[in-house]
RODO-2510 file (C-alpha; in nm, 4 decimals, decimal comma):
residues 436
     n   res          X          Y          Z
     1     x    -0,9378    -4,2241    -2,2762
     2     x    -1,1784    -3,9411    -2,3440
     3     x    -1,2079    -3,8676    -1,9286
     4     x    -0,8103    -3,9050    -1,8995
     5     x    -0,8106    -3,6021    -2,2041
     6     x    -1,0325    -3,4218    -2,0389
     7     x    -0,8467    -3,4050    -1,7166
     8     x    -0,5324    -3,3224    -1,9042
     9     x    -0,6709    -3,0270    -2,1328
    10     x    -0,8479    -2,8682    -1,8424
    11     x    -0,5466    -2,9173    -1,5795
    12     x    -0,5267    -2,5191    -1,5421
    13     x    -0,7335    -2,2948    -1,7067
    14     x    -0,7637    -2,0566    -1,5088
    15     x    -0,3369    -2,0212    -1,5210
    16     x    -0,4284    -2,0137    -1,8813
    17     x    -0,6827    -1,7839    -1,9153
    18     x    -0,5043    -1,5239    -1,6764
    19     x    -0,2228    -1,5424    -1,8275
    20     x    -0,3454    -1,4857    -2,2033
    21     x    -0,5310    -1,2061    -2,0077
    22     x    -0,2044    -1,0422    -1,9184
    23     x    -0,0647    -1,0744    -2,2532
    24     x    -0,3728    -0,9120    -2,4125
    25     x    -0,3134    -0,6647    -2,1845
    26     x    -0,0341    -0,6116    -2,3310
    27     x    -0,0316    -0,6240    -2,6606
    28     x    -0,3278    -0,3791    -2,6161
    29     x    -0,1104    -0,1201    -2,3728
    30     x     0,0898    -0,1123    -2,6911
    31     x    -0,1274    -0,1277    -2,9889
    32     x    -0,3235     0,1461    -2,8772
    33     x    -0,1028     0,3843    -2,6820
    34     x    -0,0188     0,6096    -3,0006
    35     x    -0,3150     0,6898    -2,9509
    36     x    -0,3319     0,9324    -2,6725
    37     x     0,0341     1,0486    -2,7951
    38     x    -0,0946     1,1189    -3,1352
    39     x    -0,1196     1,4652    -3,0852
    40     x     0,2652     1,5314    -2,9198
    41     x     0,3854     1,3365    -3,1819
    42     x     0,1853     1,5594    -3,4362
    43     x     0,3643     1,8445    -3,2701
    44     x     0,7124     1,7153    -3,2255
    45     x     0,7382     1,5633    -3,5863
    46     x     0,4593     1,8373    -3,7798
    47     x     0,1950     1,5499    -3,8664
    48     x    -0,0964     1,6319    -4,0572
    49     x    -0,4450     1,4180    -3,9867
    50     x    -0,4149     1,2010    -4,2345
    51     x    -0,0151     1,0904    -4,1188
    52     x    -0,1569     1,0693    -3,7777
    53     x    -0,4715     0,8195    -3,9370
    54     x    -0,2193     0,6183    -4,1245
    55     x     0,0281     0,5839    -3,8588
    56     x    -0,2443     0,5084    -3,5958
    57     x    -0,4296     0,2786    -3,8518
    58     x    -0,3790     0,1677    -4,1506
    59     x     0,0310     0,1101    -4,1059
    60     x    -0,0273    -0,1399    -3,8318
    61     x    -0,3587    -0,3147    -3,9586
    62     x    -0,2469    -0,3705    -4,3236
    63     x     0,0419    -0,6223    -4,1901
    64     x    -0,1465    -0,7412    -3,8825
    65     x    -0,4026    -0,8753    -4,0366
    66     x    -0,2412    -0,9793    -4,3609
    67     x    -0,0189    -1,1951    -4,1359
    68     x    -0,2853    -1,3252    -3,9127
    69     x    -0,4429    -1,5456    -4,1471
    70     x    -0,0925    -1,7791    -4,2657
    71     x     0,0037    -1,7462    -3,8485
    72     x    -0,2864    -1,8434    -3,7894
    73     x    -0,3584    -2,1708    -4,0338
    74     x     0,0351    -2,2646    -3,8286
    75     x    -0,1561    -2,2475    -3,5208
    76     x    -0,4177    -2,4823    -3,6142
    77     x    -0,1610    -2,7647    -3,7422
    78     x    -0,1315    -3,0097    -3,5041
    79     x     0,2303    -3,0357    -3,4271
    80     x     0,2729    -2,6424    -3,3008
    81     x     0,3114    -2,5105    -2,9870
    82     x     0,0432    -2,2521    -2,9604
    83     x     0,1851    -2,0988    -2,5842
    84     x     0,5285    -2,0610    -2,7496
    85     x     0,3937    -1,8951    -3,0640
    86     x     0,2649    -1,6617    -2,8603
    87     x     0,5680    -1,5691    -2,6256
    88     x     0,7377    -1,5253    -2,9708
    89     x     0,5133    -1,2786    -3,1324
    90     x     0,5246    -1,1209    -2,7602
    91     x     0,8901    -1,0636    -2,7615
    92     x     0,8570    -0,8852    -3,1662
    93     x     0,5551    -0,6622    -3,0620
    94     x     0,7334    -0,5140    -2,7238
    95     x     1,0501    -0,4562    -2,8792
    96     x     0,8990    -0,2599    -3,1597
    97     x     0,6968    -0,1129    -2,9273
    98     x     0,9795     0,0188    -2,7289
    99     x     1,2127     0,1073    -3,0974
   100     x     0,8642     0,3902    -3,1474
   101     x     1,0630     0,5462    -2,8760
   102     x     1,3867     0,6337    -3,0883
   103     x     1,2547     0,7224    -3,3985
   104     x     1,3599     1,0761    -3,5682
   105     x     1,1030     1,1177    -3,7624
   106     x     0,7591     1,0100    -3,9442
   107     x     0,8646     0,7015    -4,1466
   108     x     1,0722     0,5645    -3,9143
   109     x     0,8175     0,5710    -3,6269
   110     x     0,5894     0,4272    -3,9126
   111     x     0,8219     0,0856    -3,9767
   112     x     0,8584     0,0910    -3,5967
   113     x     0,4395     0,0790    -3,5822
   114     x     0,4178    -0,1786    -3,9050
   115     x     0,6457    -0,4123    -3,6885
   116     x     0,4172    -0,3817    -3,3985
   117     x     0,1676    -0,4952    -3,6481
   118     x     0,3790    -0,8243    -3,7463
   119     x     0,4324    -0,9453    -3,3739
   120     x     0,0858    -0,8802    -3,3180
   121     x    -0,0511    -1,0739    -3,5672
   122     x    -0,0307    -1,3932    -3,3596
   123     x    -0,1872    -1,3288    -3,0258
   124     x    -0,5650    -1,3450    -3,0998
   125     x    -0,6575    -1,6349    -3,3448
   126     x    -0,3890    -1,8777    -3,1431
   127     x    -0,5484    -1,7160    -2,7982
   128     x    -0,9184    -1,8056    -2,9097
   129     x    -0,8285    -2,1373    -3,0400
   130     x    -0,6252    -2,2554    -2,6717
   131     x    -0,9235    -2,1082    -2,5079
   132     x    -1,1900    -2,3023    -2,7095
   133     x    -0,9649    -2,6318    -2,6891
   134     x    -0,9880    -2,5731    -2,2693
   135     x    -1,3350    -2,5005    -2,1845
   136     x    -1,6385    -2,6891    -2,2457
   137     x    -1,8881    -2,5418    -2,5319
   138     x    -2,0875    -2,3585    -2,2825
   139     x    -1,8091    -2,1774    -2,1072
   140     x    -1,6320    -2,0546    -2,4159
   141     x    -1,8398    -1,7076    -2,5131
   142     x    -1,6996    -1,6125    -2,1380
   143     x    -1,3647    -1,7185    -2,1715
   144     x    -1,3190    -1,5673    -2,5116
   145     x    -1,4608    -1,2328    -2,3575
   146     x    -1,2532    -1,2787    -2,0501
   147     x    -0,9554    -1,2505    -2,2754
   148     x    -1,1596    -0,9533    -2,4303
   149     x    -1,1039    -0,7867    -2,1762
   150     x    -0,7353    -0,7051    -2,2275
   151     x    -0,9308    -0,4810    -2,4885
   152     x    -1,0662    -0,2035    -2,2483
   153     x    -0,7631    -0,2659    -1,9702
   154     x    -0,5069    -0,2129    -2,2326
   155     x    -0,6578     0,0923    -2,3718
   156     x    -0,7009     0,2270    -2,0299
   157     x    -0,3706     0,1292    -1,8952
   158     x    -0,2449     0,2471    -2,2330
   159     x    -0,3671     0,5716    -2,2429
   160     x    -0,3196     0,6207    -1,8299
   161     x     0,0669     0,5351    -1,8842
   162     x     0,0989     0,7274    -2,2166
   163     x    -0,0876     1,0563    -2,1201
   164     x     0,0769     1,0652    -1,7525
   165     x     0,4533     0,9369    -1,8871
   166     x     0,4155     1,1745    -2,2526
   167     x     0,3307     1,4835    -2,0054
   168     x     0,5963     1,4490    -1,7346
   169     x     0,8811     1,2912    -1,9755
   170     x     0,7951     1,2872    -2,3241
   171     x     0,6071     1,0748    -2,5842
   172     x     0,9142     0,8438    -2,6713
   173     x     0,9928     0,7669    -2,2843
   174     x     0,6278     0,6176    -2,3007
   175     x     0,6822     0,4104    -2,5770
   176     x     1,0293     0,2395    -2,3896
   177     x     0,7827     0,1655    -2,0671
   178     x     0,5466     0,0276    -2,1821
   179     x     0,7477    -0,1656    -2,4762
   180     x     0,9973    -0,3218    -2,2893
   181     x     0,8602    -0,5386    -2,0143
   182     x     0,6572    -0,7057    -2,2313
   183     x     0,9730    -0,9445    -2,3012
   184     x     1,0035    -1,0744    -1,9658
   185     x     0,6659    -1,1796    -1,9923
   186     x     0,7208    -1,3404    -2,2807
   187     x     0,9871    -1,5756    -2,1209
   188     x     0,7171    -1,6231    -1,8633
   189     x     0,4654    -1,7511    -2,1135
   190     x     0,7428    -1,9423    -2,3196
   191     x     0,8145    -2,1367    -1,9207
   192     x     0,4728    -2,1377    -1,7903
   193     x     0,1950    -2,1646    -2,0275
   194     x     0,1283    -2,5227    -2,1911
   195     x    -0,0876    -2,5955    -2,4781
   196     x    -0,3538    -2,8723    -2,3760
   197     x    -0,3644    -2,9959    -2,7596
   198     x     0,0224    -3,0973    -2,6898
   199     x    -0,0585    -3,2331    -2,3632
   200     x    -0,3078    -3,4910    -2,4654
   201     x    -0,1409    -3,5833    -2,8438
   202     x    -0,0427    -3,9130    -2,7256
   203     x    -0,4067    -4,0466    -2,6478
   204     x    -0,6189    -3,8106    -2,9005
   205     x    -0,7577    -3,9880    -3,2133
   206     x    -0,6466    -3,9854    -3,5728
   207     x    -0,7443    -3,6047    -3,6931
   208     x    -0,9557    -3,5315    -3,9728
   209     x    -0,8203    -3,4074    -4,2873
   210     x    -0,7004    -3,0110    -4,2579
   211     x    -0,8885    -2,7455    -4,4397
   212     x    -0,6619    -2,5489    -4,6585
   213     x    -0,6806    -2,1540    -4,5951
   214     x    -0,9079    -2,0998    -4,8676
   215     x    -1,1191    -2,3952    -4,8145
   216     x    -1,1767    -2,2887    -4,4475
   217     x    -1,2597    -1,9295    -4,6060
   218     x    -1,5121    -2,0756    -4,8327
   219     x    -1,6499    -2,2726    -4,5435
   220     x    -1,6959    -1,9791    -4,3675
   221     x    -1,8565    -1,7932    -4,6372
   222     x    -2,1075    -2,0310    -4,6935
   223     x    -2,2650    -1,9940    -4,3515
   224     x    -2,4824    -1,6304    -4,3533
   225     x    -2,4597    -1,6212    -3,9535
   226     x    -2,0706    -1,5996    -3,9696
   227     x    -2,0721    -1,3515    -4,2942
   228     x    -2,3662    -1,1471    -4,1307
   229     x    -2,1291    -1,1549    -3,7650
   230     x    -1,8169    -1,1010    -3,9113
   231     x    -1,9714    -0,7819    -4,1216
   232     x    -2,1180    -0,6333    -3,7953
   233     x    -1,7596    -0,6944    -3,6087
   234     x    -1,5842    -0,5422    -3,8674
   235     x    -1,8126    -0,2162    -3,8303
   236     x    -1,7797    -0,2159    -3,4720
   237     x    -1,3554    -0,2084    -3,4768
   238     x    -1,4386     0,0656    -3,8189
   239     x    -1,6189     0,2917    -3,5509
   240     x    -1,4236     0,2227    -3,2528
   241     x    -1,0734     0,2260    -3,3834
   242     x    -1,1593     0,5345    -3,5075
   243     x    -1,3077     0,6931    -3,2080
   244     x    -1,0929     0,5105    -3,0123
   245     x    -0,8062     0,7884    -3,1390
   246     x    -1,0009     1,0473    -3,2836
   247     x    -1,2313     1,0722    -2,9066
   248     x    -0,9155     1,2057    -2,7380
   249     x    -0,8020     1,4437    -2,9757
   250     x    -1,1594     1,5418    -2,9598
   251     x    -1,1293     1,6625    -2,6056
   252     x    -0,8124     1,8224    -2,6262
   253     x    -0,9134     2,0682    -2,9270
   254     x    -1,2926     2,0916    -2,8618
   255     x    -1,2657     2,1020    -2,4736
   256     x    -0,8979     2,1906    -2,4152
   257     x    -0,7809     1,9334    -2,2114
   258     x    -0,4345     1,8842    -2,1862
   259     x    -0,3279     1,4907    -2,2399
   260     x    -0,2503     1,4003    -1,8669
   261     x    -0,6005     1,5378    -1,7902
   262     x    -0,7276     1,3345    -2,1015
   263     x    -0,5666     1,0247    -2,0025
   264     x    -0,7033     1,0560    -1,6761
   265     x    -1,0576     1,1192    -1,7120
   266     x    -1,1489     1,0654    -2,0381
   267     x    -0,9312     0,7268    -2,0668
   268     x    -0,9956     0,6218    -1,7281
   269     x    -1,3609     0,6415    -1,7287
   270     x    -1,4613     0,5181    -2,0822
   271     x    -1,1969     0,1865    -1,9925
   272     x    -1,3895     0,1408    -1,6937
   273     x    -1,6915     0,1030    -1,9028
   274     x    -1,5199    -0,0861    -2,1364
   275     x    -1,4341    -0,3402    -1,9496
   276     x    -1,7846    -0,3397    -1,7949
   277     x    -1,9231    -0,3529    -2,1295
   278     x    -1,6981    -0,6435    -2,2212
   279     x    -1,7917    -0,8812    -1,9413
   280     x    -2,1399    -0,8039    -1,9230
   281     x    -2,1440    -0,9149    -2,3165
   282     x    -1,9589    -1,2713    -2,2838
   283     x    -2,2353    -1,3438    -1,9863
   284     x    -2,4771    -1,2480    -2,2009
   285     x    -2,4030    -1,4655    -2,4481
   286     x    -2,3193    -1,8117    -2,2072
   287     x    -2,6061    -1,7132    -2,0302
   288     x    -2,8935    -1,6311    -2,2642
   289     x    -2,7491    -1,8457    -2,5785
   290     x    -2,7610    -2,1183    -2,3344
   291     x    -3,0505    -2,2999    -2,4857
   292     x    -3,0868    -2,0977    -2,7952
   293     x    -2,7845    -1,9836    -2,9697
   294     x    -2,9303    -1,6554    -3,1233
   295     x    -2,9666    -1,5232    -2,8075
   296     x    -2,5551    -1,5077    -2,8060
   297     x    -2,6041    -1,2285    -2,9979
   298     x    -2,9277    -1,0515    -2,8363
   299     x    -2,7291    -0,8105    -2,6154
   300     x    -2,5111    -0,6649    -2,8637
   301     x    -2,7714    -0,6160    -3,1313
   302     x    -2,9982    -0,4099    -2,9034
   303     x    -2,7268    -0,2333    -2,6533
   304     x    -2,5497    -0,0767    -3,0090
   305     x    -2,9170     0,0478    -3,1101
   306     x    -2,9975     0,2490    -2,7920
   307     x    -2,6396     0,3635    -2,7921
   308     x    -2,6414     0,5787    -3,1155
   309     x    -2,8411     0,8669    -2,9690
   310     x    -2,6661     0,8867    -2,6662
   311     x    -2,3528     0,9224    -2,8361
   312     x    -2,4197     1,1818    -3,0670
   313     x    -2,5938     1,3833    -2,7110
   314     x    -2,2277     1,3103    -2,5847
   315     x    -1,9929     1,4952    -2,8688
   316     x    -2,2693     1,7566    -2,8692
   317     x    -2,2150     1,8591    -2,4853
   318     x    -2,0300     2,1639    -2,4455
   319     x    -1,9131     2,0609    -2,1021
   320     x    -1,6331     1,8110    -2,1184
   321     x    -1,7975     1,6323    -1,8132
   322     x    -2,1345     1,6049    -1,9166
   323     x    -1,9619     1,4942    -2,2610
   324     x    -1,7756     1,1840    -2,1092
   325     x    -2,0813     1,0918    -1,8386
   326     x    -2,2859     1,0838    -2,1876
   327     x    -2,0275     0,8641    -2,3019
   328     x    -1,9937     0,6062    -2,0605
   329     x    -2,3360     0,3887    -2,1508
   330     x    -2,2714     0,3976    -2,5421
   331     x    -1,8981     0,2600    -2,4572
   332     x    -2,0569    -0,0423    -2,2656
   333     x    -2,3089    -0,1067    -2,5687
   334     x    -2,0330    -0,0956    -2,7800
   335     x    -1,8153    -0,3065    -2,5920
   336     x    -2,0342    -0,6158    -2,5767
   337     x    -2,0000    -0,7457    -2,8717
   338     x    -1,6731    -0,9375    -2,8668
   339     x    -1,7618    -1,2128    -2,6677
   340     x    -2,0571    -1,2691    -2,8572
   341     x    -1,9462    -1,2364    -3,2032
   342     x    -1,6199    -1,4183    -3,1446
   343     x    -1,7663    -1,6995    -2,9311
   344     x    -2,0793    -1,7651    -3,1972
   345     x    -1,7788    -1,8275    -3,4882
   346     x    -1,5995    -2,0891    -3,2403
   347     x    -1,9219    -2,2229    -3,2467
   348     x    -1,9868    -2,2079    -3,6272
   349     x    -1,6205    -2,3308    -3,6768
   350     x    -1,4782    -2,6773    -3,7418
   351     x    -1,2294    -2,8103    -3,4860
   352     x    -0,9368    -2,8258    -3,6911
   353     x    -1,0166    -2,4808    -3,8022
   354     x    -1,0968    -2,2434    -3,4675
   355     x    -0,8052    -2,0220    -3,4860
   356     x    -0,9082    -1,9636    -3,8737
   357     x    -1,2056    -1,8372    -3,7708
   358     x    -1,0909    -1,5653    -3,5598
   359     x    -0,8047    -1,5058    -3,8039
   360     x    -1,0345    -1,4181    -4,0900
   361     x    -1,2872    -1,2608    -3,8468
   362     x    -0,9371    -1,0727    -3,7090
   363     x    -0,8555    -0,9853    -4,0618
   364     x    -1,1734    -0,8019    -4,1721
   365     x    -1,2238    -0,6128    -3,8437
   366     x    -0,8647    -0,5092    -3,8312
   367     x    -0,7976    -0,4426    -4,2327
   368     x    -1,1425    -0,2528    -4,2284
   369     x    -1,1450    -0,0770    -3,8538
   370     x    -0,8229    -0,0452    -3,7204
   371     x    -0,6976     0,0126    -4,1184
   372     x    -0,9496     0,2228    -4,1778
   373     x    -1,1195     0,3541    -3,8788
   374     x    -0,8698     0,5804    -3,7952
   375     x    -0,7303     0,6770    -4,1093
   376     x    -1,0634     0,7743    -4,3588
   377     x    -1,1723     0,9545    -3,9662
   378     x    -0,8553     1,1791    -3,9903
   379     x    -0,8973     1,2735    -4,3711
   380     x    -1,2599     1,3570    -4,2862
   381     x    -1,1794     1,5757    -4,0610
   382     x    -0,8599     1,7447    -4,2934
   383     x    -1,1729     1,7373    -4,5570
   384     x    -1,3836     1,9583    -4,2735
   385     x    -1,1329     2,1903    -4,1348
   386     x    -1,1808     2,4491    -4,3978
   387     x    -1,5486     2,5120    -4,2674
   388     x    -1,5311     2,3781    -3,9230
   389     x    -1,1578     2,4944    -3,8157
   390     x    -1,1211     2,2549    -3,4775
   391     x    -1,4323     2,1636    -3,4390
   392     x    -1,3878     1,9039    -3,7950
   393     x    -1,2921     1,5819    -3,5411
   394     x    -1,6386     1,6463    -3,3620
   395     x    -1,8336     1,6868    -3,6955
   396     x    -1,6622     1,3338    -3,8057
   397     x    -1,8010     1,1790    -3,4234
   398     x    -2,1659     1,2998    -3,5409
   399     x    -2,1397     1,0875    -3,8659
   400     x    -1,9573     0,7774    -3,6467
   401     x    -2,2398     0,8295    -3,3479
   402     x    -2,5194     0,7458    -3,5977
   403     x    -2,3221     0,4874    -3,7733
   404     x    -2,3426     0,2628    -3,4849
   405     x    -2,6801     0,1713    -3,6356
   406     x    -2,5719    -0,0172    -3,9222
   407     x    -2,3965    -0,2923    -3,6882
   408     x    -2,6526    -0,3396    -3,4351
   409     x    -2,8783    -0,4232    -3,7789
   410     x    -2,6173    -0,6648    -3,8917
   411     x    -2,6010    -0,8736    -3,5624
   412     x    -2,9572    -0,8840    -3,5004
   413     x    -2,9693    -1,0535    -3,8843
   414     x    -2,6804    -1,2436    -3,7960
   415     x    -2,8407    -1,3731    -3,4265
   416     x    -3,1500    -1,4973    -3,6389
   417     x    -2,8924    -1,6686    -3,9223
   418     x    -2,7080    -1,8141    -3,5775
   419     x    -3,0489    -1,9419    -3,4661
   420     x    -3,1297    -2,0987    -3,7754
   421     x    -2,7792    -2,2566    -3,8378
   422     x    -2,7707    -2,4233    -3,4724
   423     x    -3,0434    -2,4773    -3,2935
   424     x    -3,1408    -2,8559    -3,2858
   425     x    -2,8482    -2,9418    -3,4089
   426     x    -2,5826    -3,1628    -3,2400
   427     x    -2,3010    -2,9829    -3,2684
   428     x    -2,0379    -3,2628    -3,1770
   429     x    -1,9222    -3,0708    -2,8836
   430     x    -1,7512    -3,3565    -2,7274
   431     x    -1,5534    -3,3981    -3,0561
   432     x    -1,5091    -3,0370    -3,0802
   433     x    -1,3601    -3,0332    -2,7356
   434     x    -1,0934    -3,3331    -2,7472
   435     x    -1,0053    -3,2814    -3,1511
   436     x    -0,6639    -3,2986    -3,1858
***
């Protein structure tokens, strides 16, 4: 029976994994493409810092990852269809992707970004939890960082697309291409993708009582590895999300590049590196936690420590290029960590409760990064402008730059917790694995 399961779950992953690939791709291309059209919009609908932070940040995070938590807790029952949640959430995120395109002005383009937010909300818990249920314990830091990866192609393909489509048509023409063929993929996924917990129902055993949301939270909580990862995530998306938007308007005011030439070598090369940086850290983590299961965490820990210096050398360069080949090692450092951190709390999770993990690992990094991150990084810099004039976005990296030390603290505390939580413990894996 357990062989026969086995067979079934792990039929086509690789169909699987590519595929959730695509649609992280995605739902990245159109999470983060406001960001390199931030500043037309600013100019087309006279934005202030703070609109563009809220619009950029806080407006999509609040509802994402309020929603991510219940969406999630319906992945995890038994009876749902985790491939067609997903095609569903698809088809909401595109087409308010695509409805950014026709707003008139600030609040509409704001409920057009909030219902980005909603669709969203489903993709990464439900992705993390059909990865874990088809690959065995070992594999699963990779996988999960091989769907990472739709992090650094989507914000490269996003900002590529954006820049070159904002400068040669206009800012709501890239919204439309980007937004609307995101729905036939979601008939794609609804057809083609099939969940292996669905395929193997009729021969799985009796499953274990469900945790309730807050029992799963308070499960969580009581583990100082997960608290101690899920702080140092949560830190990471706070200083990425708001570099991630705050970077390119850096280089267009500081170093006057226009947003085609920002799209092309700023957000070409620093995705490239992203990417890198993503891989490299979801080996790192199969490879070295291996045996050890604090060693998951090794590579992010120390890669975000050597990376603060560097990056506050790289928004001090006066020449754009030195500035971005400055950047390119810090953006691997700081790239590494999803695999890692996301793997470890599949690891620290019950069966019946992976997708809850990420959720409320989702919820903090998005509710404190992507809510915040971009947001408290534009009213800095509307705080600074008085003083600084155009030069208050790079005052706000030099903060953000040294900042990057408080996470790498928090994952080498939370590798040791991981360590101590683990090691020489059996794990159930096999149970994990084929739980229904």
């Amino acid at each position: 029976m357990v062989a026969s399961s086995v067979l079934t779950a792990d039929k086509h992953p690789r169909l699987l994994l590519w595929t959730l690939l695509v649609v992280y791709i995605f739902n990245f291309i159109d999470r983060q493409i406001v960001a390199i059209l931030a500043e037309p919009i600013a100019r087309d609908l006279a934005l202030n810092d703070s609109q563009i932070g809220l619009m950029t940040g806080l407006a999509f995070a609040l509802f994402y990852a309020t929603l991510g938590v219940p969406i999630a807790r319906w992945a995890d029952k038994g009876g749902t269809d985790r491939a067609k949640l997903i095609a569903v959430c698809l088809v909401i995120w595109s087409g308010m992707t695509a409805l950014c395109g026709v707003a008139q002005n600030y609040w509409q383009l704001l409920l057009a970004r909030i219902g980005v937010g909603v669709g969203e909300a489903g993709c990464t818990p439900t992705a993390h939890a059909l990865i874990a249920d088809s690959l065995p314990p070992e594999k699963r830091a990779g996988g999960i960082a091989f769907f990472g990866l739709g992090i650094p192609i989507g914000g490269l393909l996003g900002t590529l697309i954006g820049g070159g489509v904002a400068e040669a048509l206009g800012w709501r023409q890239a919204f439309w291409l980007v937004g609307l063929p995101g729905v036939a993929l979601a008939i794609f996924v609804w057809l083609m993708l099939k969940d292996p917990r669905r395929a193997r129902a009729a021969t799985a055993a009796p499953a274990a009582p469900r945790q309730s949301m807050l029992e799963s939270l308070k499960t969580l909580a009581t583990s100082p590895a997960y608290c101690l990862i899920l702080g140092g995530a949560s830190l990471v998306a706070f200083l990425s999300y708001g570099k991630g938007v705050w970077v390119l308007v850096y280089f267009m005011r500081t170093h006057k590049l226009s947003v085609g030439q920002t799209s092309l070598w700023v957000g070409v090369t620093l995705g490239i590196a992203g990417i890198f940086g993503t891989w490299l850290g979801g080996w790192a983590a199969d490879r070295w936690g291996k045996h050890d299961k604090r060693h998951m965490l090794t590579l992010p820990a120390l890669a975000m420590l050597v990376a603060a210096p560097i990056l506050f050398l790289g928004y001090a360069a006066d020449d754009w290029r030195l500035a971005i080949l400055l950047l390119i090692l810090p953006t691997i450092a700081n790239s590494a960590y999803y695999g890692p951190a996301y793997g470890a709390a599949q690891v620290l999770a019950r069966p019946d409760t992976r997708a809850m993990a990420s959720a409320w690992m989702v919820f903090a990094q998005n509710l404190i990064g992507l809510g915040l991150g971009p947001l408290l990084f534009g009213a800095l810099s509307d705080l600074l402008k008085a003083e600084y004039g155009a030069e208050s976005v790079r005052m706000v990296l030099y903060v953000a730059a040294w900042a990057g030390l408080l996470p790498a603290l928090l994952f080498w505390l939370g590798a040791r917790a991981l360590g101590r939580e683990t090691n020489g413990k059996d794990m159930n894996d096999a149970v994990v694995a084929h739980a229904g």
